[in-house]
PAVOVEX-280844 format. One record per residue (C-alpha): residue number from 0; residue in three letters; z, x, y negated. Coordinates in nm, 2 decimals. Each point is the difference from the previous one (the first is absolute). Example, Ala and Ser with C-alpha at 12.3 -4.5 7.8 and 13.67 -1.06 7.14 Angstrom:
PAVOVEX-280844
<site><k>0</k><r>ALA</r><z>0.78</z><x>1.23</x><y>0.45</y></site>
<site><k>1</k><r>SER</r><z>-0.07</z><x>0.14</x><y>-0.34</y></site>
//
This chain:
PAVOVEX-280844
<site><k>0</k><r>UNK</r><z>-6.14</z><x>-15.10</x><y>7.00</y></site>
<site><k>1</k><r>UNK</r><z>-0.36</z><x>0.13</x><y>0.01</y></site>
<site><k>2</k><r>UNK</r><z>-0.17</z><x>-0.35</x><y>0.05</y></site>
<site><k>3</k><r>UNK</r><z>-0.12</z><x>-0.27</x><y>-0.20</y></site>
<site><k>4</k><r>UNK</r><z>0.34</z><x>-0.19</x><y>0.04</y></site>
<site><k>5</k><r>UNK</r><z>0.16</z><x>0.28</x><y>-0.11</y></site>
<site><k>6</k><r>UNK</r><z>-0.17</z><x>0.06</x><y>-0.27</y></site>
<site><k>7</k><r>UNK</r><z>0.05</z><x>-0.36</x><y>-0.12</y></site>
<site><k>8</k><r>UNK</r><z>0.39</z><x>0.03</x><y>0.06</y></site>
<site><k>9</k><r>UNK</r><z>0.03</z><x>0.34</x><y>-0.21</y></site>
<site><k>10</k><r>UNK</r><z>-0.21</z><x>-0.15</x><y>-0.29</y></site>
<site><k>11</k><r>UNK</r><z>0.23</z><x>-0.35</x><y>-0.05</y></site>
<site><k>12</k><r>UNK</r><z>0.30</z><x>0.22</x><y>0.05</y></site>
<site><k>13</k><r>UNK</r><z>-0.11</z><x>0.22</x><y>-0.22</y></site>
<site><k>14</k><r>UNK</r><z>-0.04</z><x>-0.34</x><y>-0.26</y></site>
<site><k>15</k><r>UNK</r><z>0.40</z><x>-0.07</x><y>0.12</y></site>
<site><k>16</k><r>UNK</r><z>-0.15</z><x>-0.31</x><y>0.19</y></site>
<site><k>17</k><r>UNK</r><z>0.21</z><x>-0.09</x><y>0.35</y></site>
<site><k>18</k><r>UNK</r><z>-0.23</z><x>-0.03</x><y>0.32</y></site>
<site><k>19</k><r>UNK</r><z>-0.08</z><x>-0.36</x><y>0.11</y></site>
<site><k>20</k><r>UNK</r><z>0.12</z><x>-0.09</x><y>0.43</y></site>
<site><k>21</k><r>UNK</r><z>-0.36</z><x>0.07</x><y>0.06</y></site>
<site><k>22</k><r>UNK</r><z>0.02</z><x>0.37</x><y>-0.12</y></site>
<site><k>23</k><r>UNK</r><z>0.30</z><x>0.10</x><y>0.16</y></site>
<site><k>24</k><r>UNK</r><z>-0.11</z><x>-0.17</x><y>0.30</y></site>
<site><k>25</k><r>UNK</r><z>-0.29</z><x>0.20</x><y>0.02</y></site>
<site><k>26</k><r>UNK</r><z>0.12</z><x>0.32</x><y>-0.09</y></site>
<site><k>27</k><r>UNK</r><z>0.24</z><x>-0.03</x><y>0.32</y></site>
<site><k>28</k><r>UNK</r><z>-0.26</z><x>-0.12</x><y>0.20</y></site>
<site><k>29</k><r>UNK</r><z>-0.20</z><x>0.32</x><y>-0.06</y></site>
<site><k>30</k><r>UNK</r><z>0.28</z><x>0.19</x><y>0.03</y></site>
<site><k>31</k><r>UNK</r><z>0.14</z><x>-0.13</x><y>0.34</y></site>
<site><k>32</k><r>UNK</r><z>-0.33</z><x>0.06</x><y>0.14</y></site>
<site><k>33</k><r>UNK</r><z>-0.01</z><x>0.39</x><y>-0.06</y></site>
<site><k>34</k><r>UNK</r><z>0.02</z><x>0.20</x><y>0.36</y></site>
<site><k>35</k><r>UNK</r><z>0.40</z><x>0.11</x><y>-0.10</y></site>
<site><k>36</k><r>UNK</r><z>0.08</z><x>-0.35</x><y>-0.06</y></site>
<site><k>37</k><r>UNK</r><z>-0.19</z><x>-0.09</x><y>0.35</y></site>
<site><k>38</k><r>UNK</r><z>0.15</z><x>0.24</x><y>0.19</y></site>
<site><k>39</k><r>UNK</r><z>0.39</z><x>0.00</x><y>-0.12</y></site>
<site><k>40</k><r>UNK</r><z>0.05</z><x>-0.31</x><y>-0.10</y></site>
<site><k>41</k><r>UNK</r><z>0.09</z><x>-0.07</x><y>-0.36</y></site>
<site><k>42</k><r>UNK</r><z>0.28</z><x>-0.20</x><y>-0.21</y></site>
<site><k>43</k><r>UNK</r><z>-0.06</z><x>-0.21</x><y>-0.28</y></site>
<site><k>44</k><r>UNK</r><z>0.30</z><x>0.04</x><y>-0.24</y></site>
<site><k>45</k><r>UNK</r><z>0.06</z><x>-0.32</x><y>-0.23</y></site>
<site><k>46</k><r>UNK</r><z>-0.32</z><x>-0.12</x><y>0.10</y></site>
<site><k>47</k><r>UNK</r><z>-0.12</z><x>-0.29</x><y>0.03</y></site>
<site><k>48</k><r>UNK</r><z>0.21</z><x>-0.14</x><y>-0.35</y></site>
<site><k>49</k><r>UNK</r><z>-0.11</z><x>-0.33</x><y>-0.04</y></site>
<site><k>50</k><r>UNK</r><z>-0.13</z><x>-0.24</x><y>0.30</y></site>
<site><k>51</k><r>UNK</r><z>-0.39</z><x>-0.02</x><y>-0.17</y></site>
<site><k>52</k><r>UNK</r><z>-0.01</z><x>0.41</x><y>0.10</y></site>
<site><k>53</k><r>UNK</r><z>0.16</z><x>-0.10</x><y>0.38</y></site>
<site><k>54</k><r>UNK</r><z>-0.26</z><x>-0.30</x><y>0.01</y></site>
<site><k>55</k><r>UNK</r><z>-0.30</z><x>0.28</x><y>-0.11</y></site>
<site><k>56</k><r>UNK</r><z>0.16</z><x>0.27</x><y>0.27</y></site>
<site><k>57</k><r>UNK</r><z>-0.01</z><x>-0.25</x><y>0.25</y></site>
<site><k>58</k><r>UNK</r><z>-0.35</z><x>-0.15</x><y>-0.06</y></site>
<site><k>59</k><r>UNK</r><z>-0.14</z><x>0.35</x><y>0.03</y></site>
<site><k>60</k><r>UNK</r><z>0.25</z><x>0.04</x><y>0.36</y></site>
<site><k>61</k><r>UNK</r><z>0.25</z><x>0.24</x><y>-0.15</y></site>
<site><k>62</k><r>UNK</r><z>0.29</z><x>-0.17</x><y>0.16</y></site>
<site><k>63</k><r>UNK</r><z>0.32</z><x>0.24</x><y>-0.03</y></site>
<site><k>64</k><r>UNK</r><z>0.19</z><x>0.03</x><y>0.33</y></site>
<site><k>65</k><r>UNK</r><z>0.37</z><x>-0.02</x><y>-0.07</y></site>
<site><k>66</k><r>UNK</r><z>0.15</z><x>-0.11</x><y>-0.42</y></site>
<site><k>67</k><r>UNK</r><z>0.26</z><x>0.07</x><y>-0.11</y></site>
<site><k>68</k><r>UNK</r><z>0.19</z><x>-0.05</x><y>-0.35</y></site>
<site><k>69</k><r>UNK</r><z>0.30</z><x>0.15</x><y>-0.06</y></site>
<site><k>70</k><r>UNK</r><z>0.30</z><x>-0.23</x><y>-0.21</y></site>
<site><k>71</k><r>UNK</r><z>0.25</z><x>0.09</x><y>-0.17</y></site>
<site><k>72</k><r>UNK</r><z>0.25</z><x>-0.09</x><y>-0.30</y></site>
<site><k>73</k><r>UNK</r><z>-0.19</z><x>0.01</x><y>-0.34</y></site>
<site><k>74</k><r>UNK</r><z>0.31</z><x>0.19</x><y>-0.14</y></site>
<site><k>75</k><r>UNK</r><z>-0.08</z><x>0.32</x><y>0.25</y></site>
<site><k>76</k><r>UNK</r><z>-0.35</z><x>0.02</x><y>-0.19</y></site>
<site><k>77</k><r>UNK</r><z>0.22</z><x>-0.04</x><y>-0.32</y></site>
<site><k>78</k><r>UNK</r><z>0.17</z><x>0.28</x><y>0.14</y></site>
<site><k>79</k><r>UNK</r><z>-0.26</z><x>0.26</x><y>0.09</y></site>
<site><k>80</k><r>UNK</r><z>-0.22</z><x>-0.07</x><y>-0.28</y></site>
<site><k>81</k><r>UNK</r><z>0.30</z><x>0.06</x><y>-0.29</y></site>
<site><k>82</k><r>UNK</r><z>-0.11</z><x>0.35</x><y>-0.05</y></site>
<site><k>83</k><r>UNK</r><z>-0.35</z><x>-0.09</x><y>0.00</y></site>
<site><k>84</k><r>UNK</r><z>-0.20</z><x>0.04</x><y>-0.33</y></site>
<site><k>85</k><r>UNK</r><z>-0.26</z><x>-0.26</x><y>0.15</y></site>
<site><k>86</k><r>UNK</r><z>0.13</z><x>-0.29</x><y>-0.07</y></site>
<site><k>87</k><r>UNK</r><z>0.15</z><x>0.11</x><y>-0.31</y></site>
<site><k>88</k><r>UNK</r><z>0.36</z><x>-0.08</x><y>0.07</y></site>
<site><k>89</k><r>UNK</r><z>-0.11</z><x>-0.38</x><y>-0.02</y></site>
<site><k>90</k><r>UNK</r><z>0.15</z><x>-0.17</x><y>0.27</y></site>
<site><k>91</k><r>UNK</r><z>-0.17</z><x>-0.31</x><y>-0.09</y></site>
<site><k>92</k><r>UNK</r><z>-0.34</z><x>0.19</x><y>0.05</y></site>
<site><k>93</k><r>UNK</r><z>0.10</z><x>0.07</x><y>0.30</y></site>
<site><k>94</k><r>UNK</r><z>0.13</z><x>-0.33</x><y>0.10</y></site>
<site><k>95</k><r>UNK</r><z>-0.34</z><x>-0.18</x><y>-0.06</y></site>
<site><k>96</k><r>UNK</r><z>-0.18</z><x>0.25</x><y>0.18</y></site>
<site><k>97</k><r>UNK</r><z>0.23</z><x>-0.06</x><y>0.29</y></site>
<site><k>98</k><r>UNK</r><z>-0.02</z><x>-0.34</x><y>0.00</y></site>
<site><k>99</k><r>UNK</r><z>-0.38</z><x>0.00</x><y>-0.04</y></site>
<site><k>100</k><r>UNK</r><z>-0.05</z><x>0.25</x><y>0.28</y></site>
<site><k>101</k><r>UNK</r><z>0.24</z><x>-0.23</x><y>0.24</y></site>
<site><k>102</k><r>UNK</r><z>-0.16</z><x>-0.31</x><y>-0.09</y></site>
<site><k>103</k><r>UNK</r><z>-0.36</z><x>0.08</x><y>0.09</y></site>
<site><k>104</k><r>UNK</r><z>0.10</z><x>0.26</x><y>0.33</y></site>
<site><k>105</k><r>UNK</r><z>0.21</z><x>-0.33</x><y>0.10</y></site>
<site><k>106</k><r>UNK</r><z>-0.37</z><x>-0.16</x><y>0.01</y></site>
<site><k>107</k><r>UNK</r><z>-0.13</z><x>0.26</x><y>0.21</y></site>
<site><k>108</k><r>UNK</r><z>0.26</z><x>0.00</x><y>0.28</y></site>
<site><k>109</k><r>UNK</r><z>-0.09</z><x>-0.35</x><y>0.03</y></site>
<site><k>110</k><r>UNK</r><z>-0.31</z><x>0.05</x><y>0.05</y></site>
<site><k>111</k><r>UNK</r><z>0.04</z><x>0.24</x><y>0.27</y></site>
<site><k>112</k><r>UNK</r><z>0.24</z><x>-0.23</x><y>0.16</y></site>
<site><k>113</k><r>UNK</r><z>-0.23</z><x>-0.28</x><y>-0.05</y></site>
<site><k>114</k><r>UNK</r><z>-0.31</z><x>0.13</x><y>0.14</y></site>
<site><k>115</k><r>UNK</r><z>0.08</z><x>0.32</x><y>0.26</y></site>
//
C-alpha cells in the first residue's frame, strides 16, 4: 500500500479508526485492477458487508458474478469458537456480532437480488 490511499488507510488505522465504505471500496478497486487480479480472476471474501459498499462496487461496475452466503445454526459458531480466546469466552459477544453481521449481509443479498 504504496499510494496515497494507502497511506491514508495506514495512518487512521494506526489512530485505531475503522475505514469508511468509501475506503474499502477503493482499496478493492485498486486491487482488482492489478494484472494477477485481471488475469485469474479474484474472490472477494466477506466483501461487500453492508449494501452502501455493494451500491459503491456497483456504481464503479464491479458487479460480482456468482454470491453466495453460507447459513448455518448460530450454535455451530458457538461451537467452534469455544476454544477461542477472541471473543473471550463471552457468548453474548459473540451473539451480537452474529446478529449484526446477519442483519446487514441480509441487506446485501437483497440487493443483489433486487438489482442483477
Amino acid at each position: 500500500m504504496d499510494s496515497e490511499l494507502g497511506k491514508q488507510i495506514r495512518e487512521q488505522m494506526g489512530a485505531g479508526q475503522p475505514l469508511n465504505s468509501e475506503q474499502s471500496v477503493k482499496l478493492v478497486l485498486q486491487r482488482v485492477q492489478k494484472a494477477d487480479c485481471q488475469l485469474n480472476g479474484f474472490v472477494l471474501e466477506d466483501f461487500p458487508r453492508t449494501q452502501e459498499e455493494a451500491t459503491l462496487l456497483a456504481r464503479k461496475s464491479l458487479i460480482p458474478h456468482n454470491v453466495f452466503y453460507i447459513d448455518h445454526p448460530l450454535e455451530n459458531s458457538f461451537t467452534r469458537v469455544a476454544n477461542s480466546e477472541e471473543f473471550g469466552h463471552d457468548r453474548r459477544v459473540f451473539a451480537q456480532r452474529v446478529k449484526n453481521h446477519v442483519e446487514t449481509v441480509r441487506d446485501v443479498i437483497s440487493f443483489y437480488q433486487d438489482h442483477f
